[in-house]
C-alpha positions as CSV (number, residue, x, y, z in Angstrom):
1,X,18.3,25.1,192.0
2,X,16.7,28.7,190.4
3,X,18.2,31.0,188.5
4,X,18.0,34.4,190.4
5,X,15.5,35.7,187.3
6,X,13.4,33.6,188.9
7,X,12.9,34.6,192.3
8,X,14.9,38.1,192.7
9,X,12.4,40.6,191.2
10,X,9.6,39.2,194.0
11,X,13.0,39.3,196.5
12,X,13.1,43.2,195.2
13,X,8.9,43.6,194.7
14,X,8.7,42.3,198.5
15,X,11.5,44.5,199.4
16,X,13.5,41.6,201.1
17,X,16.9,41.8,199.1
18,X,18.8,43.4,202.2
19,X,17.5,40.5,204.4
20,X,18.5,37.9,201.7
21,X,21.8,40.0,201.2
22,X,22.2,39.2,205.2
23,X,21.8,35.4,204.9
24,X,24.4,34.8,202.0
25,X,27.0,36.6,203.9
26,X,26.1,34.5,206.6
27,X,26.1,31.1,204.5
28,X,29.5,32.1,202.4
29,X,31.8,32.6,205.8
30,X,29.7,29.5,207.0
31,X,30.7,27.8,203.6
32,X,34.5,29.3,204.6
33,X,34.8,28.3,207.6
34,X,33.8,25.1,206.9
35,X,36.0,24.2,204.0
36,X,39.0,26.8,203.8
37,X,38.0,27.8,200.1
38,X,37.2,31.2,199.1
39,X,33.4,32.6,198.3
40,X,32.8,34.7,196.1
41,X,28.9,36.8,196.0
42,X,26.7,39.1,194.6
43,X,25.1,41.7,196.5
44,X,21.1,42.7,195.2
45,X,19.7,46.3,194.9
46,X,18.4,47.1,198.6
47,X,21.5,46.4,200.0
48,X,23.6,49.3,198.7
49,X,20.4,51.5,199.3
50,X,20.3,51.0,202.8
51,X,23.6,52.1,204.4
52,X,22.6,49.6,207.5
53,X,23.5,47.0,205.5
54,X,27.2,48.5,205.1
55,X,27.1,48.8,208.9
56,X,25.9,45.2,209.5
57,X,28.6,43.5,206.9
58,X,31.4,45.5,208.7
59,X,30.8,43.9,212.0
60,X,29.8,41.0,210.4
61,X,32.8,40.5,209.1
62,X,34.9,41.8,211.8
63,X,33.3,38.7,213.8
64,X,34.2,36.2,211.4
65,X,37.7,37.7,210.5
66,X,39.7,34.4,209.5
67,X,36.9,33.8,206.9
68,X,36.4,37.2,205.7
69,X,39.3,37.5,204.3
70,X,38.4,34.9,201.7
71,X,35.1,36.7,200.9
72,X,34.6,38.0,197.8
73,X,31.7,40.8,197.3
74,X,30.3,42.0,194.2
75,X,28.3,44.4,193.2
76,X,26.8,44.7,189.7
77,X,28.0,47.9,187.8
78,X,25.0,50.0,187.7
79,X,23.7,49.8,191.5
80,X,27.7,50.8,192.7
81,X,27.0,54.2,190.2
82,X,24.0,54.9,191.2
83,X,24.9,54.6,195.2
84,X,28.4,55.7,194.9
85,X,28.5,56.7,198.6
86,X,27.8,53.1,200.1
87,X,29.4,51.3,197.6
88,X,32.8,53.3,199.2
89,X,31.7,52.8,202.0
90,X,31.0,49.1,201.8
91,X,34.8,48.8,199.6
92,X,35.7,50.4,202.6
93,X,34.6,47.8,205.1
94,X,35.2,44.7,203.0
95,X,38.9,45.3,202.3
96,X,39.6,46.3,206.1
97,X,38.7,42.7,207.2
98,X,40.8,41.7,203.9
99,X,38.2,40.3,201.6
100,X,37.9,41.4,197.6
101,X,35.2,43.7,196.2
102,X,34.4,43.8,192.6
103,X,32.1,45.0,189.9
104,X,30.2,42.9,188.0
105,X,27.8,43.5,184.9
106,X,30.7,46.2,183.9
107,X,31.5,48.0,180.2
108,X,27.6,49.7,180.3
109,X,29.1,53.1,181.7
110,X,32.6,53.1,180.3
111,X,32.9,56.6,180.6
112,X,32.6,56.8,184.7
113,X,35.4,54.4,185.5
114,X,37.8,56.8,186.4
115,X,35.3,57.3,189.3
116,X,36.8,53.9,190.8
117,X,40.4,55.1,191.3
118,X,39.8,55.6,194.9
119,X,36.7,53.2,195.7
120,X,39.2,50.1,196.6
121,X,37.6,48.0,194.3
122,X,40.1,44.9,193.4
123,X,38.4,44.0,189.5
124,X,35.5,44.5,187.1
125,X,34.0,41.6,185.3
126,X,32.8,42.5,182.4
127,X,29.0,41.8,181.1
128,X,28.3,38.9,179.2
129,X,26.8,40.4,176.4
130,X,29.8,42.4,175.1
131,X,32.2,38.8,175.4
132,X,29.6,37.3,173.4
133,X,31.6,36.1,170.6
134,X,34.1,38.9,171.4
135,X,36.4,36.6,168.6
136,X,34.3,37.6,165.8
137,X,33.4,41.3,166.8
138,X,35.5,44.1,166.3
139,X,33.6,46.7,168.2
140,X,33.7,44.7,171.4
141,X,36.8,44.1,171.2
142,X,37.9,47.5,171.1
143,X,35.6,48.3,174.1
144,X,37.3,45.4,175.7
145,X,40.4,46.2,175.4
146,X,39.7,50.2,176.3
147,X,38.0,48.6,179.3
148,X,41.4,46.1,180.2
149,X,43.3,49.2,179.6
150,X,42.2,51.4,181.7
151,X,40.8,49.3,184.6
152,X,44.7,48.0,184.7
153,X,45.7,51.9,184.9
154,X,43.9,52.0,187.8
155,X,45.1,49.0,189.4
156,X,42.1,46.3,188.8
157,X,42.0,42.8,187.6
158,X,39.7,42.9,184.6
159,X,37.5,39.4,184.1
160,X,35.2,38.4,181.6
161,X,31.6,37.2,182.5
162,X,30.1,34.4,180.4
163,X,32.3,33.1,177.9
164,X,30.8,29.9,176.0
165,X,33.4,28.8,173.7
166,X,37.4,28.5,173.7
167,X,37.5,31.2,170.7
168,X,36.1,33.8,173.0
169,X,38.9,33.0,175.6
170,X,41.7,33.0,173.6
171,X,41.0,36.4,172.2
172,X,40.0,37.7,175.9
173,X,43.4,37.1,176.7
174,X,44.5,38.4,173.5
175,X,43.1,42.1,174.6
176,X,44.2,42.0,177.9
177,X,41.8,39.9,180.2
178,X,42.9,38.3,183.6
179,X,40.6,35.6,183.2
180,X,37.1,34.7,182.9
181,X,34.0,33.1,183.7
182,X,31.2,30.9,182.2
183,X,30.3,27.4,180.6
184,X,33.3,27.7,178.4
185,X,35.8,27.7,180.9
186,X,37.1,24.8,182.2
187,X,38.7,23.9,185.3
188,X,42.6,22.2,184.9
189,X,42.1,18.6,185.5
């Protein structure tokens, strides 16, 4: 097992994301369809750059309907701003074969979020580096709660990405967080 630092920027150097892109949403409905639970993924760079690749996932996944709607597809925060027009587009496609989109990596461009309202987008997780002991930091805190705020106002979940330690939870939750991920969290036994 790599961490994607390790391989993605020769994936993006070689300009191969949109074919990697291709084989994990073929491997997550595989993963579906053979064990029921839902998948959740993260989409690369080239993918939102080519609008093929929106084509391809929407028959993809009009092919493999049962598991699609268990899909989850995320996109980090500053690729879905900077290719506004397939990121729509692939919300769009996703959410007509039933499956979730969401942005990841989010809190960096606070002041385009009204921008989502009509994308279809079902959450934002929030980056890691403004939870980051969130419990002893005022100003992310605020920003957190701004961000829990008005991603609720416009009908999103709101998640936290990365959270090490039960402090940072506890006040997640506090400002208005629907959950999280990360080391810290544990599953109920």
């Amino acid at each position: 097992r790599y961490p994607t630092g390790h391989f993605l920027p020769w994936v993006n150097r070689l300009q191969l994301s949109t074919e990697l892109d291709m084989q994990v949403v073929d491997l997550a409905l595989a993963a579906i369809d053979s064990n029921g639970r839902p998948v959740a993924i993260t989409l690369s760079v080239g993918s939102l750059d080519e609008s093929s690749f929106v084509s391809w996932i929407g028959e993809r996944l009009t092919t493999k309907c049962d598991a699609a709607k268990q899909l989850w597809v995320e996109v980090p925060e500053a690729l879905a701003f900077r290719h506004m027009k397939n990121f729509k587009a692939l919300c769009r496609r996703v959410k007509s074969s039933g499956g979730k989109v969401g942005m990841g990596h989010a809190g960096h461009q606070l002041a385009r979020l009204g921008n989502l309202h009509d994308t279809g987008i079902d959450y934002l997780k929030v980056d890691a580096s403004f939870v980051r002991e969130i419990h002893a930091n005022v100003a992310n805190q605020t920003l957190l709660r701004t961000l829990c705020t008005v991603g609720h106002s416009i009908g999103l979940k709101v998640y936290a990405e990365g959270v090490n330690v039960e402090e940072e939870f506890v006040t997640l939750l506090e400002l208005g967080a629907d959950g999280a991920t990360g080391p810290g969290i544990s599953l109920p036994e």
